[in-house]
KOLGU-4560 file (N, C-alpha, C; in nm, 3 decimals, padded with zeros to 5 digits):
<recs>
<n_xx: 00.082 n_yy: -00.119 n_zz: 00.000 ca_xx: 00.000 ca_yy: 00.000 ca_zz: 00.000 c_xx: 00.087 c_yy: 00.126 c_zz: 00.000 mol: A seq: 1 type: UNK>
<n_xx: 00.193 n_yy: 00.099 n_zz: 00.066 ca_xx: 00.276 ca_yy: 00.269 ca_zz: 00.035 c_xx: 00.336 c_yy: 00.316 c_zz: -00.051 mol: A seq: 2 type: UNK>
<n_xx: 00.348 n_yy: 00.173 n_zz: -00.145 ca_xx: 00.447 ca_yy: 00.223 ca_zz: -00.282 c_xx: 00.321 c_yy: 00.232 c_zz: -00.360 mol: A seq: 3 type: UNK>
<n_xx: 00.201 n_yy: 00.237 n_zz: -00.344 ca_xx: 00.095 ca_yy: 00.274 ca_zz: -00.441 c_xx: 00.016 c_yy: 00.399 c_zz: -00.421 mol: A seq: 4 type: UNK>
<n_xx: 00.070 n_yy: 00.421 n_zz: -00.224 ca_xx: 00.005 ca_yy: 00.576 ca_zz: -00.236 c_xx: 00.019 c_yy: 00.708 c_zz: -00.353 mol: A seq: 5 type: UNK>
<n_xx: 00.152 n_yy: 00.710 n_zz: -00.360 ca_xx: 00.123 ca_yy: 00.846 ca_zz: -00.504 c_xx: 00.010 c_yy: 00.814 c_zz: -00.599 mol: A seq: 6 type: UNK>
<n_xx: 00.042 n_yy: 00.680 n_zz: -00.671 ca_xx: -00.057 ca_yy: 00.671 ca_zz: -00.807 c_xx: -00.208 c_yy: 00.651 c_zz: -00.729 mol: A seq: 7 type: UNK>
<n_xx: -00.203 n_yy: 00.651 n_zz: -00.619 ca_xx: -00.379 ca_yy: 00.612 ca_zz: -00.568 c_xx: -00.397 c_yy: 00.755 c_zz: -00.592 mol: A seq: 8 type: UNK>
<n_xx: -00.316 n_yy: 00.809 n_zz: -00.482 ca_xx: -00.393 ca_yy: 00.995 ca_zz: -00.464 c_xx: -00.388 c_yy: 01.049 c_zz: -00.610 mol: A seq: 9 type: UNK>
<n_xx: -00.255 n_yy: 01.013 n_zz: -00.670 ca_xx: -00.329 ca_yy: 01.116 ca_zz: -00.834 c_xx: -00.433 c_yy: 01.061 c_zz: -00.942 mol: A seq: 10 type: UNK>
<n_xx: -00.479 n_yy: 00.953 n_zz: -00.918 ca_xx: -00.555 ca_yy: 00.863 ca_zz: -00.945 c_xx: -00.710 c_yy: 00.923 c_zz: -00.900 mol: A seq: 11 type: UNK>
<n_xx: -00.696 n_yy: 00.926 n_zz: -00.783 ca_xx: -00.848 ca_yy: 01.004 ca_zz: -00.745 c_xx: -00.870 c_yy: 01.153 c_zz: -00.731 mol: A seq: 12 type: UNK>
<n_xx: -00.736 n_yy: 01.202 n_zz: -00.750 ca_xx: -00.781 ca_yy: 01.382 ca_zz: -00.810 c_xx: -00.770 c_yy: 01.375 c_zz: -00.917 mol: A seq: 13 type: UNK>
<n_xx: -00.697 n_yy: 01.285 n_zz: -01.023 ca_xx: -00.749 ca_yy: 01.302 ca_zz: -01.211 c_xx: -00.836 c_yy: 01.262 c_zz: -01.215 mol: A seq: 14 type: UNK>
<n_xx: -00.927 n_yy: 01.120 n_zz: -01.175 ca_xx: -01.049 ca_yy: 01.067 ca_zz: -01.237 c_xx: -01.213 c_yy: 01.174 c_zz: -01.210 mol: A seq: 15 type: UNK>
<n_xx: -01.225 n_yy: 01.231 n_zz: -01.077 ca_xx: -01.284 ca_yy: 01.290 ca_zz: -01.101 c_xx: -01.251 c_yy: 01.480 c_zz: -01.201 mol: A seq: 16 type: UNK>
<n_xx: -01.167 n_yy: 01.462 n_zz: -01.191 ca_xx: -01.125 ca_yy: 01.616 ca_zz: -01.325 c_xx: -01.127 c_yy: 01.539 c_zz: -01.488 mol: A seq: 17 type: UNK>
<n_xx: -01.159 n_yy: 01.435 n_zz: -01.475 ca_xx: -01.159 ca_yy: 01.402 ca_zz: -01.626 c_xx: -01.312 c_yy: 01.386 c_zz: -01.622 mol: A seq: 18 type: UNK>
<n_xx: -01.347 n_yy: 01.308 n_zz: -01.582 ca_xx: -01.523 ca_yy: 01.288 ca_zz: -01.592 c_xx: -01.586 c_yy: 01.375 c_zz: -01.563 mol: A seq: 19 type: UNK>
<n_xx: -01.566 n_yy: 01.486 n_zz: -01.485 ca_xx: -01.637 ca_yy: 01.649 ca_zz: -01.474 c_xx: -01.534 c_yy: 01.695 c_zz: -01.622 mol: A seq: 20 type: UNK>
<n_xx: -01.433 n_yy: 01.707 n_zz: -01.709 ca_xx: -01.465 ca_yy: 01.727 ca_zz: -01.825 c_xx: -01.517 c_yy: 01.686 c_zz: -01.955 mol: A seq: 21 type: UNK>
<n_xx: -01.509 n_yy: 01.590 n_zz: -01.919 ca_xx: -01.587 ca_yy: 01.476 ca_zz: -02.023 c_xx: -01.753 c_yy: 01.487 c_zz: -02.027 mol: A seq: 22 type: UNK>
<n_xx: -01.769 n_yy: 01.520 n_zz: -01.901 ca_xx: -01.922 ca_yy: 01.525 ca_zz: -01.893 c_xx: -01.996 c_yy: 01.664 c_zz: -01.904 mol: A seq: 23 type: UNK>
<n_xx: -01.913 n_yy: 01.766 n_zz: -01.847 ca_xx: -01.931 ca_yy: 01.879 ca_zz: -01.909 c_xx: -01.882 c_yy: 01.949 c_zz: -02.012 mol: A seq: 24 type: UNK>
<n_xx: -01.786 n_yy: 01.907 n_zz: -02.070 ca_xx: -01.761 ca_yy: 01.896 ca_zz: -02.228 c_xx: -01.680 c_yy: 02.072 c_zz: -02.186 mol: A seq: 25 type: UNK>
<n_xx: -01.596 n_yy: 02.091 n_zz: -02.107 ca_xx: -01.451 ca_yy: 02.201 ca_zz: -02.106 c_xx: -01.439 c_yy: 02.199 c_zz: -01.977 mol: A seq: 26 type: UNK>
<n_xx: -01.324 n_yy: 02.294 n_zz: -01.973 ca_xx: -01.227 ca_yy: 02.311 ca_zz: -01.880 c_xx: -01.283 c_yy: 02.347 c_zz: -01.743 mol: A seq: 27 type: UNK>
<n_xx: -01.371 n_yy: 02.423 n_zz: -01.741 ca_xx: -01.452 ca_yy: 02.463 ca_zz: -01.594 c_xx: -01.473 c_yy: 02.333 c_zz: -01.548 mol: A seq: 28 type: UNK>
<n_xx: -01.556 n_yy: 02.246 n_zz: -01.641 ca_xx: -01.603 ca_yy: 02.143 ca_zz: -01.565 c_xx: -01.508 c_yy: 02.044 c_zz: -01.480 mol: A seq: 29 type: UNK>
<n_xx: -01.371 n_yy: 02.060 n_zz: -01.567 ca_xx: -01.284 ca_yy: 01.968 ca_zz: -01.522 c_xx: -01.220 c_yy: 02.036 c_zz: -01.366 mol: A seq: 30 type: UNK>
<n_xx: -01.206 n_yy: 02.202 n_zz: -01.398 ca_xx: -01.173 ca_yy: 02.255 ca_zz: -01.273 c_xx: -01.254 c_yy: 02.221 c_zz: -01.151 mol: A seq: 31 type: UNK>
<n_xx: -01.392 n_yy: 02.265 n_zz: -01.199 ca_xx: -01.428 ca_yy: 02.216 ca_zz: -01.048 c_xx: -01.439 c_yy: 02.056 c_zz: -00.971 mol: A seq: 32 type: UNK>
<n_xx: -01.458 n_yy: 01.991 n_zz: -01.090 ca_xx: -01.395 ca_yy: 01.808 ca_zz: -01.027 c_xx: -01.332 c_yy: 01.796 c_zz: -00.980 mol: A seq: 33 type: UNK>
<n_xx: -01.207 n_yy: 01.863 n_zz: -01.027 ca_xx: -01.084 ca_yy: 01.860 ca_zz: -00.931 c_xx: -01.105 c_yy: 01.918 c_zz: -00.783 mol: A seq: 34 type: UNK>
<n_xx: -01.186 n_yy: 02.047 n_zz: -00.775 ca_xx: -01.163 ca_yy: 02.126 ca_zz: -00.663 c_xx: -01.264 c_yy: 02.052 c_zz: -00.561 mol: A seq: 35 type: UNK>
<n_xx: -01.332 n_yy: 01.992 n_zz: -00.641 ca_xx: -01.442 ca_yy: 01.921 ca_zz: -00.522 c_xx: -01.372 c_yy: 01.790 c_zz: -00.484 mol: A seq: 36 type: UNK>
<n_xx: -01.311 n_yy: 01.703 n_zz: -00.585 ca_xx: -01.246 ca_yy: 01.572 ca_zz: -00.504 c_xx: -01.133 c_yy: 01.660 c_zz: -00.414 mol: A seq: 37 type: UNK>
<n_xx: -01.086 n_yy: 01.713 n_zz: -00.441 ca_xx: -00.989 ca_yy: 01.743 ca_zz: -00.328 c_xx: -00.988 c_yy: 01.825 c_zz: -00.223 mol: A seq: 38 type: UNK>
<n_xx: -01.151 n_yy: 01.920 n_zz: -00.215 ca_xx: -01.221 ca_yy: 01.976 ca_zz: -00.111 c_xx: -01.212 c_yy: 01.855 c_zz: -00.001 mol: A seq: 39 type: UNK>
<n_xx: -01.313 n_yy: 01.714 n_zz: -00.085 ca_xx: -01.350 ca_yy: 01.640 ca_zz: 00.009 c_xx: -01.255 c_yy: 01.541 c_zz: 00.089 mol: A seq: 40 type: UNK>
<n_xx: -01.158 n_yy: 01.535 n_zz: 00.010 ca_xx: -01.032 ca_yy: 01.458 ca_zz: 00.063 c_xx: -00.957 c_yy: 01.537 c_zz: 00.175 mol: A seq: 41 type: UNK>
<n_xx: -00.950 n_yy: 01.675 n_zz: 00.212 ca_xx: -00.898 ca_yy: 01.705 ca_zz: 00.324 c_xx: -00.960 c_yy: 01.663 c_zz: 00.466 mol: A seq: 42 type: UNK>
<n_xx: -01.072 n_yy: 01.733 n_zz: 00.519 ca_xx: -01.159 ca_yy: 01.712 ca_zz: 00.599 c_xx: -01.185 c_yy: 01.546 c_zz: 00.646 mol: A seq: 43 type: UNK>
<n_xx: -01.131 n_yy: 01.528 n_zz: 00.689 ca_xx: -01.069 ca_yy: 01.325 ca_zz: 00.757 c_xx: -01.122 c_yy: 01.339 c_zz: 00.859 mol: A seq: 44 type: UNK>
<n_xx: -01.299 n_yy: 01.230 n_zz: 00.814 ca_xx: -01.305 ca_yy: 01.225 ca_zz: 00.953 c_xx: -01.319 c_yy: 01.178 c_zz: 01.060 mol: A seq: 45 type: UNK>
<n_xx: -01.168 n_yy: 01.092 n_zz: 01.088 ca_xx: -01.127 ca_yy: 01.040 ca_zz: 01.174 c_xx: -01.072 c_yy: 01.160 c_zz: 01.270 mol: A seq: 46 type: UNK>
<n_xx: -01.019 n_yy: 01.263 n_zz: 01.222 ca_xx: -00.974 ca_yy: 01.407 ca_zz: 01.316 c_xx: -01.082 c_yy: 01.426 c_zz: 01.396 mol: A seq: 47 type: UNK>
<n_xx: -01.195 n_yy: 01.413 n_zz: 01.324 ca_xx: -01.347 ca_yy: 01.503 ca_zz: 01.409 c_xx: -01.380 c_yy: 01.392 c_zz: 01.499 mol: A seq: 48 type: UNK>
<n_xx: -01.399 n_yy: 01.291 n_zz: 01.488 ca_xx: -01.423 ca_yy: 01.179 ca_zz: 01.547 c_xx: -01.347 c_yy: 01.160 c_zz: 01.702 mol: A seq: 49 type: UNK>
<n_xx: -01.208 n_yy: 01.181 n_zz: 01.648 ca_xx: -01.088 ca_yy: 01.206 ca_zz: 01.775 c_xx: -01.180 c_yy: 01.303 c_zz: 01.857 mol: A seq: 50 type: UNK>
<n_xx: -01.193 n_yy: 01.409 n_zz: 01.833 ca_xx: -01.288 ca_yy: 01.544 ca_zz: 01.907 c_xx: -01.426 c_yy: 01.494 c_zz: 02.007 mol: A seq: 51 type: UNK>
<n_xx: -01.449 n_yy: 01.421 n_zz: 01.946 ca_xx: -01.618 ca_yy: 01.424 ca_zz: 01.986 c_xx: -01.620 c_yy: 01.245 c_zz: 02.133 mol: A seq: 52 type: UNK>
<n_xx: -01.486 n_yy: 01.198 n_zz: 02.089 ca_xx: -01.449 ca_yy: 01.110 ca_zz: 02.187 c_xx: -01.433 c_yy: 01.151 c_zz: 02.344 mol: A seq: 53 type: UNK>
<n_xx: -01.484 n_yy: 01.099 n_zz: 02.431 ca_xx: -01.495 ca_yy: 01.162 ca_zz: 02.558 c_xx: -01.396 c_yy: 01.099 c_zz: 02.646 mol: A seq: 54 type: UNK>
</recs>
């Protein structure tokens, strides 16, 4: 699994920036695919989880 982390992570910020351009047919579309898979990939929430543990 660790020698596959790089190609996983660029793997799941290209696939959704290709299918948001493919499906919206230009470049916006592909921008925001990107900005949304990788919105949602920060926010881990195993961090919040840690928090709410008593």
């Amino acid at each position: 699994m660790d020698r596959l982390f790089p190609l996983l992570t660029a793997v799941t910020l290209l696939a959704p920036a290709v299918a948001g351009g493919l499906l919206g047919w230009s470049w916006w579309g592909a921008l925001t695919a990107f900005l949304w898979a990788s919105k949602v990939r920060w926010p881990k929430p195993e961090r919040f989880a840690r928090l709410l543990k008593p």
